[in-house]
N, C-alpha and C positions, 0 to 999 in steps of 0.2 A: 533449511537455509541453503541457499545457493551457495555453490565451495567458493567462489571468489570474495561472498560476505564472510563465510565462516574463516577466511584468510585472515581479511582485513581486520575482520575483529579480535582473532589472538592477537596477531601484531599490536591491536591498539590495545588490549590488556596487559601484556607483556609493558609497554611504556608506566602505565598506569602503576601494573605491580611493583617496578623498579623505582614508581615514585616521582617518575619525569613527568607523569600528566597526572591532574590530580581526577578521583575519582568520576566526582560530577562529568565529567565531560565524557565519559565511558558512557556514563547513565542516559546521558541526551542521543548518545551514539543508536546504543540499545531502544530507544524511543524510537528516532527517524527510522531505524532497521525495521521494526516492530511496524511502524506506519507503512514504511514503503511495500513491504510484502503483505498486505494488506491489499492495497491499492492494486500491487501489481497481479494479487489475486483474482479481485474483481475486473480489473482489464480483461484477463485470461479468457474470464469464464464471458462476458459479454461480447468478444472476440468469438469466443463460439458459436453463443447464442444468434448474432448476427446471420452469420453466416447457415445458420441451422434452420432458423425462423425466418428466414426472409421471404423464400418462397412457398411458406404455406396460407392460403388465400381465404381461408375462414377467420375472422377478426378472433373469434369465440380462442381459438388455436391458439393468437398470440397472446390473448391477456393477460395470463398467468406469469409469464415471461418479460411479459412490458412493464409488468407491475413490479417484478422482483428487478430489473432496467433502472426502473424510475427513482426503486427506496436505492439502488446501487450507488446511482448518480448524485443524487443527494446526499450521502455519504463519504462520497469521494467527495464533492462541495465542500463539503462542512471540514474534511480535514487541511485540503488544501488552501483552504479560507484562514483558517486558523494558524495554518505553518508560514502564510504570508503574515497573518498580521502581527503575529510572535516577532518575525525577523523586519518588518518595520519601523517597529518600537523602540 
């Protein structure tokens, strides 16, 4: 967990412990955190891979990578699909 999350989230335990926020919203906290380093995992590594794969010129080269790309993408879809339509509800 990146230190600026692992900040935020004592600070928002701390609230919690003392009883000012009630539990549940820690938990949804712990979720988005959970999601977003996820996400910003798979960015990371397709940020790589871009730049890694781009110039090699045999298709066969890139498959394995476009394939692992494709399920990435679709993944990242379906979460952020999901956290929009939660929050237009």
């Amino acid at each position: 967990m990146p230190e600026e999350h692992r900040k935020t989230y004592e600070e928002f335990s701390k609230f919690v412990n003392k009883g000012i926020l009630k539990k549940e919203l820690l938990l949804i906290y712990e979720d988005a955190l959970v999601k977003a380093e996820t996400l910003l995992s798979i960015f990371n590594k397709e940020k790589w891979k871009r730049g890694h794969f781009t110039y090699k010129k045999l298709p066969q080269a890139n498959k394995e990578p476009a394939t692992e790309s494709l399920e990435n993408a679709s993944k990242f879809f379906k979460i952020i699909y999901n956290i929009l339509k939660m929050n237009k509800a």
